[in-house]
Backbone bond lengths (Angstrom), bond angles and torsions (degrees), N, CA, C in turn:
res aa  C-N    CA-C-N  psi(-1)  N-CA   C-N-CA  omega(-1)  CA-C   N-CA-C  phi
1 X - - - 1.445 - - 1.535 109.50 -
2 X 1.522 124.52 151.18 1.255 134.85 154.97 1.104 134.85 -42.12
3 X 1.533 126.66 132.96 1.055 104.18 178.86 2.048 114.46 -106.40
4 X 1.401 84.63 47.19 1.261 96.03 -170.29 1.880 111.75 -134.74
5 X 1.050 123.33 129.10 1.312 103.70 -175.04 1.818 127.36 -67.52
6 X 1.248 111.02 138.24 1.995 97.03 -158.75 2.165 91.96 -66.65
7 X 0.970 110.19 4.49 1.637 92.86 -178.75 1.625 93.25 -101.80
8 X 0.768 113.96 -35.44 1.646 109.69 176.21 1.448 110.77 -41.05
9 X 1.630 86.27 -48.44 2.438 99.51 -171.83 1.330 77.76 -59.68
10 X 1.431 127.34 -64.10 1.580 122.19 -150.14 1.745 102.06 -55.67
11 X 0.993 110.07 -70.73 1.992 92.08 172.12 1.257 130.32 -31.80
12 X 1.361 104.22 -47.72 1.834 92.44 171.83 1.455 116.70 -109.90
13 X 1.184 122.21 43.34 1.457 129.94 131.31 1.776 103.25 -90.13
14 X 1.107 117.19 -51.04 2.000 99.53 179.39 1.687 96.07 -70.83
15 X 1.388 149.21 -2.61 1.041 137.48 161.38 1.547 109.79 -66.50
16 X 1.696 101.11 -52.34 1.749 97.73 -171.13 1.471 104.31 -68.16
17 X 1.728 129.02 -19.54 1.368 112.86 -158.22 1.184 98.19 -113.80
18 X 1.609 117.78 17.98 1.987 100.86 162.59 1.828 89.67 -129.24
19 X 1.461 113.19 48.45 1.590 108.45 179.46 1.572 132.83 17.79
20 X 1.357 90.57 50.23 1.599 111.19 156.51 1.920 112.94 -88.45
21 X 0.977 91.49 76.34 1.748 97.42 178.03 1.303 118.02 -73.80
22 X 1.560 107.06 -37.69 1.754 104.62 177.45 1.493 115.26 -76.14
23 X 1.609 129.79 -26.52 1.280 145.30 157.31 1.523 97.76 -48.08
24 X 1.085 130.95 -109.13 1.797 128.07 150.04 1.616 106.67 26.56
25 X 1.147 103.38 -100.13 1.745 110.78 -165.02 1.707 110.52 -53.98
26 X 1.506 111.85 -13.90 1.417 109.72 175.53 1.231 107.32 -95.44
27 X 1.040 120.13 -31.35 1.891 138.86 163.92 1.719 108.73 -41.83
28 X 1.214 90.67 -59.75 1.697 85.36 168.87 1.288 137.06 -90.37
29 X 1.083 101.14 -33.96 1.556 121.56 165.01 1.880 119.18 -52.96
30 X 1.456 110.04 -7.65 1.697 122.65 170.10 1.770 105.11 -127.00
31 X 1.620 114.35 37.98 1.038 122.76 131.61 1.052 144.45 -79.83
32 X 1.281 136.28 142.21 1.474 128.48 150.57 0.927 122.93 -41.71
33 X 1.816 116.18 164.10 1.912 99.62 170.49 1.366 135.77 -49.87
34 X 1.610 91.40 -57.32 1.477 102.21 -178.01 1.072 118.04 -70.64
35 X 1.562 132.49 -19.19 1.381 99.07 147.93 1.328 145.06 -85.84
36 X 1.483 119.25 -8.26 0.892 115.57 147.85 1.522 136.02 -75.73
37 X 0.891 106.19 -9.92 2.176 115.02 148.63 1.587 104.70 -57.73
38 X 1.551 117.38 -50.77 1.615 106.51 -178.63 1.178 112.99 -51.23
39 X 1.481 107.98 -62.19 1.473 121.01 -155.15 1.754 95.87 -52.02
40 X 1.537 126.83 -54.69 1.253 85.89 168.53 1.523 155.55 -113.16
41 X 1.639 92.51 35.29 1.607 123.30 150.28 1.526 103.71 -43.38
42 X 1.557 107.31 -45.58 1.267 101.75 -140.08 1.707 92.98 -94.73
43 X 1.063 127.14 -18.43 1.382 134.30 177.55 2.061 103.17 -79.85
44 X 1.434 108.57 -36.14 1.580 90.97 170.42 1.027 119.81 -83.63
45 X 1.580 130.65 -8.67 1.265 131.30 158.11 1.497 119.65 -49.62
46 X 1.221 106.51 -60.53 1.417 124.41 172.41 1.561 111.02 -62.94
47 X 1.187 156.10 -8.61 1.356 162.64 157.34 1.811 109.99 -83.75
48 X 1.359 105.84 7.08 1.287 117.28 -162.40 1.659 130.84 35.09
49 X 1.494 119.11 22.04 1.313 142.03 148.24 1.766 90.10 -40.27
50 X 0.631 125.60 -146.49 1.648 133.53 -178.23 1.984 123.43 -40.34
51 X 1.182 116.16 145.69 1.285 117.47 -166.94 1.516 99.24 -94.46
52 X 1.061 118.29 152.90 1.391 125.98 158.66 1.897 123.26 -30.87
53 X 1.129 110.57 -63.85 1.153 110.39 161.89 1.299 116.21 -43.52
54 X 1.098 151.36 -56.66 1.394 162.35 142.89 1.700 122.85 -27.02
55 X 1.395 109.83 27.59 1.391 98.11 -175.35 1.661 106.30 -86.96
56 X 1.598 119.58 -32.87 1.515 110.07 161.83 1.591 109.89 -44.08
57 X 0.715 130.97 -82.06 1.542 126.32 169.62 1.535 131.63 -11.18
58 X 1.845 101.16 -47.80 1.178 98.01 161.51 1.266 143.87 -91.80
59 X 1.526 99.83 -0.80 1.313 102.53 176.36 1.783 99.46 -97.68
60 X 0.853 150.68 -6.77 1.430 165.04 133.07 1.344 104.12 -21.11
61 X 1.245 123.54 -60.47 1.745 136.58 -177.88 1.307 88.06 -68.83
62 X 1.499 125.97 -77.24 1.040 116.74 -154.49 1.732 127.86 -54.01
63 X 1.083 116.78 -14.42 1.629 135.29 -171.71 2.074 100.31 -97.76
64 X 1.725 99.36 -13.56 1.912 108.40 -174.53 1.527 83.51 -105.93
65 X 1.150 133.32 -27.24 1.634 104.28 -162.98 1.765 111.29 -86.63
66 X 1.286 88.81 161.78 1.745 113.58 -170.97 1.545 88.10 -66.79
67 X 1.428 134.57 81.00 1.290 123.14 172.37 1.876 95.53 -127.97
68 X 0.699 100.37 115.13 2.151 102.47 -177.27 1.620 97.77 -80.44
69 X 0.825 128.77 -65.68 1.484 136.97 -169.32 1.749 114.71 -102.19
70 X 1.338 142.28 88.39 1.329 144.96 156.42 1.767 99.90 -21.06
71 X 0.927 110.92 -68.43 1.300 117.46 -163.46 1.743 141.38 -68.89
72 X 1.530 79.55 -14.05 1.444 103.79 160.08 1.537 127.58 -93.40
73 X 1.588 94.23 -39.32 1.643 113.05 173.44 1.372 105.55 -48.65
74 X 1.581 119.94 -49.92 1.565 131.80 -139.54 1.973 88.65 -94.21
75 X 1.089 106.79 -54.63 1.862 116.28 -169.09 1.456 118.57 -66.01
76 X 1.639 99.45 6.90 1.503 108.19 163.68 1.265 123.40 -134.46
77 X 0.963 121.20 5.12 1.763 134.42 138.20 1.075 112.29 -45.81
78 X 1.688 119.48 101.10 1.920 102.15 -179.67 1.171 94.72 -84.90
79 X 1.358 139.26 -14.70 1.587 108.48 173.59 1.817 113.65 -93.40
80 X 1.229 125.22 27.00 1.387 115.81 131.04 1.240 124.27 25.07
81 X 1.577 99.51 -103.06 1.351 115.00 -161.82 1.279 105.79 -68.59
82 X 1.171 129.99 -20.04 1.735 116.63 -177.71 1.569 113.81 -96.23
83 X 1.481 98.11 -11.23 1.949 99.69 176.57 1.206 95.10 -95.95
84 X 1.377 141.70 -42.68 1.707 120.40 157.17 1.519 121.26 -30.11
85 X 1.851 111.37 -55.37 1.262 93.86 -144.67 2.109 107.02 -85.06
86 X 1.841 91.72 -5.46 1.295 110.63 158.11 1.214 123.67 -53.99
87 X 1.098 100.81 -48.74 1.790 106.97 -166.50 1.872 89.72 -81.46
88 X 1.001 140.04 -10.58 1.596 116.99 -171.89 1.599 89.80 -98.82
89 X 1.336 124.10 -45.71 1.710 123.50 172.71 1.378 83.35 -35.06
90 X 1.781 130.02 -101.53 0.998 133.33 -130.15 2.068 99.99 -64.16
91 X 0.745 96.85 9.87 1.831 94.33 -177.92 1.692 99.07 -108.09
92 X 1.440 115.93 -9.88 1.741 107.56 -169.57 1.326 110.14 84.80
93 X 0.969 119.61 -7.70 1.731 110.74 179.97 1.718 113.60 -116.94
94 X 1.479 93.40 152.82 1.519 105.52 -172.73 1.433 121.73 -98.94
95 X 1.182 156.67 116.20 1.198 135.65 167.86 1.174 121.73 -99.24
């Protein structure tokens, strides 16, 4: 399971897809780690970087990679919202 709530993803996917970026980067930026390690577990899942089965894995990378800021990394990805809503399909869950 996530450690992120799936309505949370669901807000900032309509954040990334009506270009509210500063809503967005404050959105994530008043996460915790681990969920912000999911959230973008859950976006390389959905970019098909990592498989579903593989989300220990991806959240493993995601907590090793050279990323300083979640929230900057993630709020400039314009495809965002569709590697989120990928990665929650490929996880079984809906937001």
């Amino acid at each position: 399971m996530l450690n992120i709530p799936t309505k949370t993803v669901a807000r900032m996917i309509d954040m990334a897809r009506d270009g509210a970026q500063d809503r967005l980067r404050d959105t994530i930026a008043g996460l915790d780690a681990d969920a912000r390690t999911d959230l973008v577990a859950l976006a390389w899942i959905g970019r098909d970087s990592f498989e579903a089965e593989e989300l220990d894995e991806a959240r493993s990378a995601a907590r090793q990679a050279p990323i300083a800021e979640a929230q900057d990394y993630l709020s400039r990805e314009p495809r965002l919202p569709d590697f989120l809503e990928a990665g929650m399909e490929a996880l079984g869950l809906r937001p």
